[in-house]
PALUMMAR-121716 format. One record per residue (C-alpha): x, y, z; residue in three letters. Coordinates in steps of 0.001 Angstrom, whole numbers, padded with zeros to 6 digits, always signed. Last residue first. Layout:
N
XYZala;...
REM end
This chain:
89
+107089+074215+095863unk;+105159+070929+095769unk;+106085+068557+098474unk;+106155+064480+099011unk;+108072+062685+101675unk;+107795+058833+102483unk;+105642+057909+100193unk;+105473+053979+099865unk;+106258+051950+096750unk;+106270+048092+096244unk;+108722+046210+094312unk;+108493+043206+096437unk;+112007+043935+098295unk;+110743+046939+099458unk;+111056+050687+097816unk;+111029+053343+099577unk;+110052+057164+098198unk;+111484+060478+099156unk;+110031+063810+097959unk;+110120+066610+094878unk;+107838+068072+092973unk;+108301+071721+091012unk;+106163+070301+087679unk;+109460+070923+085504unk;+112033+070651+088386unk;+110899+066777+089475unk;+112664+065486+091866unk;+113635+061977+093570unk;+115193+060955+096955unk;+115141+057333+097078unk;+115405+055035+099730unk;+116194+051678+098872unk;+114479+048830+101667unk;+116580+046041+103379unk;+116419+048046+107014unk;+118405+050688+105163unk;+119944+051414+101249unk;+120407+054289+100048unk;+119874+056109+096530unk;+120264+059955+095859unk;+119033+062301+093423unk;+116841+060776+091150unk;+115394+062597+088671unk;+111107+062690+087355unk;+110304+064142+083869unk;+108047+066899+083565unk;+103933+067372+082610unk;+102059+064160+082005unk;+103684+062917+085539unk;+106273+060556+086143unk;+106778+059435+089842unk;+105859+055936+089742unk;+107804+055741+086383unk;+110893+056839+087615unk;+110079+055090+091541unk;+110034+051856+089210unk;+113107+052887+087741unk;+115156+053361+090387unk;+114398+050388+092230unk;+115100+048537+089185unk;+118396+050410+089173unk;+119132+049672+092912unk;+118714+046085+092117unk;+115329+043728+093563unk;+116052+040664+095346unk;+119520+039764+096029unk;+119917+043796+096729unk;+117058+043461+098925unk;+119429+041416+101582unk;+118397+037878+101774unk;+117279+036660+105879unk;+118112+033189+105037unk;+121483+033479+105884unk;+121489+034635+108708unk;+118645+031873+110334unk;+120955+029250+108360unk;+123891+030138+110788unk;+121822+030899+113596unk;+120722+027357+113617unk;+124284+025908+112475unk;+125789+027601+115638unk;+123339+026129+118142unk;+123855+022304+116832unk;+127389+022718+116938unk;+127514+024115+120333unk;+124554+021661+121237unk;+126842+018487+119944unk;+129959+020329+121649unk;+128118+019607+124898unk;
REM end
Protein backbone atom coordinates (compact mmCIF):
# COMPACT_ATOMS: atom_id res chain seq x y z
CA UNK A 1 0.00 0.00 0.00
CA UNK A 2 2.55 2.70 0.81
CA UNK A 3 4.45 1.32 -2.43
CA UNK A 4 1.25 2.73 -4.62
CA UNK A 5 1.11 5.92 -2.29
CA UNK A 6 4.63 6.48 -3.17
CA UNK A 7 4.36 5.36 -6.54
CA UNK A 8 1.09 7.72 -7.09
CA UNK A 9 2.72 10.80 -5.58
CA UNK A 10 5.98 10.67 -7.69
CA UNK A 11 3.66 10.43 -10.95
CA UNK A 12 1.89 13.62 -10.28
CA UNK A 13 4.94 14.93 -8.97
CA UNK A 14 6.93 14.75 -12.34
CA UNK A 15 3.48 15.35 -14.30
CA UNK A 16 3.74 19.14 -12.31
CA UNK A 17 6.68 19.63 -12.95
CA UNK A 18 6.97 19.03 -16.38
CA UNK A 19 4.22 21.26 -17.32
CA UNK A 20 7.07 24.64 -17.49
CA UNK A 21 5.43 27.90 -16.93
CA UNK A 22 6.07 30.39 -20.14
CA UNK A 23 8.15 32.47 -18.03
CA UNK A 24 10.89 29.42 -18.16
CA UNK A 25 10.37 29.69 -21.76
CA UNK A 26 10.00 32.96 -23.26
CA UNK A 27 10.43 36.45 -20.66
CA UNK A 28 7.86 39.09 -20.44
CA UNK A 29 10.38 41.45 -22.22
CA UNK A 30 10.86 39.12 -25.17
CA UNK A 31 7.23 38.91 -25.23
CA UNK A 32 7.21 42.49 -25.32
CA UNK A 33 9.29 42.97 -27.94
CA UNK A 34 8.15 40.64 -30.37
CA UNK A 35 4.46 42.12 -30.05
CA UNK A 36 6.83 45.77 -30.52
CA UNK A 37 7.93 44.77 -33.69
CA UNK A 38 4.76 42.74 -34.67
CA UNK A 39 2.89 45.79 -34.14
CA UNK A 40 5.19 48.50 -35.74
CA UNK A 41 3.94 50.14 -38.63
CA UNK A 42 5.86 52.60 -41.27
CA UNK A 43 3.90 55.38 -39.66
CA UNK A 44 4.06 55.47 -35.41
CA UNK A 45 5.72 53.58 -32.87
CA UNK A 46 3.82 50.78 -31.01
CA UNK A 47 3.51 51.04 -26.55
CA UNK A 48 2.75 48.61 -24.30
CA UNK A 49 0.41 49.22 -21.75
CA UNK A 50 -0.06 46.33 -19.67
CA UNK A 51 1.46 42.72 -19.45
CA UNK A 52 -0.30 39.54 -17.80
CA UNK A 53 0.24 36.44 -17.61
CA UNK A 54 -2.80 33.46 -17.95
CA UNK A 55 -3.17 29.86 -19.07
CA UNK A 56 0.93 30.12 -19.67
CA UNK A 57 0.42 32.80 -22.45
CA UNK A 58 1.40 36.99 -21.86
CA UNK A 59 -1.29 39.13 -22.75
CA UNK A 60 -0.45 42.32 -23.96
CA UNK A 61 -2.35 45.38 -24.34
CA UNK A 62 -0.42 47.60 -26.85
CA UNK A 63 -1.15 51.14 -28.61
CA UNK A 64 -0.21 53.01 -31.08
CA UNK A 65 -1.29 57.03 -30.71
CA UNK A 66 0.48 58.13 -33.97
CA UNK A 67 -1.49 55.72 -36.48
CA UNK A 68 -4.64 55.68 -33.69
CA UNK A 69 -4.29 51.55 -33.21
CA UNK A 70 -4.65 49.91 -30.36
CA UNK A 71 -5.62 46.00 -29.31
CA UNK A 72 -4.50 42.98 -27.24
CA UNK A 73 -2.12 40.40 -28.51
CA UNK A 74 -0.95 36.77 -26.80
CA UNK A 75 1.96 35.50 -26.96
CA UNK A 76 2.65 31.49 -26.41
CA UNK A 77 5.48 29.91 -25.19
CA UNK A 78 6.82 29.43 -28.97
CA UNK A 79 6.92 33.05 -29.65
CA UNK A 80 3.89 33.03 -31.68
CA UNK A 81 1.33 35.95 -31.97
CA UNK A 82 -2.46 35.83 -32.11
CA UNK A 83 -4.89 38.95 -32.28
CA UNK A 84 -6.91 39.04 -29.70
CA UNK A 85 -8.34 42.70 -30.07
CA UNK A 86 -7.49 45.09 -32.81
CA UNK A 87 -9.33 48.71 -33.47
CA UNK A 88 -8.60 51.84 -35.33
CA UNK A 89 -10.18 54.96 -33.82
Amino acid sequence: MNKLIIVIFLSLSSVLFSCSSIESVLSEEEAKSIVVEHRTAEFGVVEIKSVTTKFNKYIIEWENKENCEHGTDIVNKNGEVKTEEYNIC
